[in-house]
C-alpha positions, -999 to +999 in steps of 0.1 A: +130+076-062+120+113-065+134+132-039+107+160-044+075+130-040+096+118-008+103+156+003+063+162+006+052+132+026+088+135+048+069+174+059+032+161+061+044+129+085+041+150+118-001+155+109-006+127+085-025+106+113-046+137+122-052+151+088-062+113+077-091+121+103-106+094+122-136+085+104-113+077+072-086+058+100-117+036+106-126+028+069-089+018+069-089-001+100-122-018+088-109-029+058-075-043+060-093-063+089-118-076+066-092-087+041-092-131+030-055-132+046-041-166+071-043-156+101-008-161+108+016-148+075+039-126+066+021-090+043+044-062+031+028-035+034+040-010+012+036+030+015+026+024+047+025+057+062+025+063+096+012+023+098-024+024+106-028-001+080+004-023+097-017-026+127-049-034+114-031-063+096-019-078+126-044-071+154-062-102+168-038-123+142-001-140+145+009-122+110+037-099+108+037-070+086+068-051+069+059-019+070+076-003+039+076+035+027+104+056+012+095+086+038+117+081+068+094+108+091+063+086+079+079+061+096+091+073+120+060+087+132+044+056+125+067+037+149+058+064+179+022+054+173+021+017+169+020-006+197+027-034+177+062-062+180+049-074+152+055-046+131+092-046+113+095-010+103+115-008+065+124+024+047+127+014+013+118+019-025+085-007-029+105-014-065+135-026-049+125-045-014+154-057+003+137-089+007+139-127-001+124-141-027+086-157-019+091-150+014+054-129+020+019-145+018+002-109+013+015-077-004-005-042+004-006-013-016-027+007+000-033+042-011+002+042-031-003+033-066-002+065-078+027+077-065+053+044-081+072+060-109+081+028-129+045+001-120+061-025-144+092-028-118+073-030-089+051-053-102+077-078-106+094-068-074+059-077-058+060-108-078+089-121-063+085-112-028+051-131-029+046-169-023+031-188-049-008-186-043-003-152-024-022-123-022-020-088-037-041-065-030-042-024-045-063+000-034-079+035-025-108+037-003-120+062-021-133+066-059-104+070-089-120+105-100-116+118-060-076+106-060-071+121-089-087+154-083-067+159-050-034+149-063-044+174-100-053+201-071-020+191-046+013+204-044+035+195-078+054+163-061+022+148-063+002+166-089+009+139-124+002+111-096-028+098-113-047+063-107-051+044-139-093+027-147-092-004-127-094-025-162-057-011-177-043-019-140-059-056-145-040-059-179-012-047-162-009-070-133-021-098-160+012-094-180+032-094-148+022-132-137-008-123-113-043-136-116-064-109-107-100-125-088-113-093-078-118-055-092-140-030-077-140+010-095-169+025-074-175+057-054-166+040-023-132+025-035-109+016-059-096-017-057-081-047-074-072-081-057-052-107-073-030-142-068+003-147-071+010-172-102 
């Protein structure tokens, strides 16, 4: 955990929502609702923010989400927001969920990779939280070289936070027992999709 990294997103919380703007709130409404999920499961959605993502999971569906981030205002803020009893609110490290094991059918990392210190652990941590058969999916919804231009030109909590080219992720998540279906390293989005071995 780096205290600076939780620090900056702990002060932007208050404006996250507003700074997000809606037309990129939309794109993330859009697509969490488009996502191949059951209808009625269990996704961890880690670095959640302020949870727009948590409530696009569960609208018009009978899943649950944990909403997971290590910023305690995000949450918070979040929680004011969200209409949403479906919604368990969790501030924790995504590399050390206090969760049982294979107890999720979905895991989302949306718009987080970048900032996880230690990918190999959370990885596994992912892994184990997942059913077998379940779903992983990573993403920006935005292109790698725009991430990685805004965190280079951000504040220096976020600055080295740098996404890696979609095909050194999929070797990654190979190693660490998923089976990645899907990749996508476009303008629009970065984004990798994968099952749960």
């Amino acid at each position: 955990m780096n205290p600076a990294r939780t620090g900056f997103f702990d002060e932007i919380a208050p404006q996250w929502d507003e700074k997000s703007g809606p037309d990129a709130i939309e794109r993330v409404r859009t697509w969490c609702a488009s996502l191949p999920l059951q209808s009625d499961g269990v996704v961890v959605d880690i670095g959640c923010g302020t949870g727009i993502s948590s409530q696009a999971i569960v609208e018009g569906t009978n899943r649950r989400a944990v909403a997971v981030d290590l910023s305690l205002e995000m949450l918070r803020n979040g929680r004011s927001k969200r209409d949403a009893a479906s919604i368990c609110w969790l501030c924790s490290d995504a590399m050390e969920l206090p969760l049982a094991d294979s107890v999720a059918d979905g895991v989302l990392a949306l718009h987080v990779l970048p900032h996880l210190e230690r990918r190999a652990v959370a990885f596994s941590e992912w892994r184990r939280v997942l059913k077998r058969g379940g779903s992983l999916f990573i993403a920006h919804l935005m292109s790698r070289a725009r991430v990685n231009e805004i965190h280079r030109s951000g504040p220096e909590a976020i600055h080295d936070d740098i996404l890696p080219p979609v095909r050194e992720l999929a070797r990654e998540l190979d190693s660490h027992g998923f089976c990645v279906l899907e990749t996508e390293d476009s303008h629009e989005r970065y984004m990798l999709h994968c099952a749960r071995l």
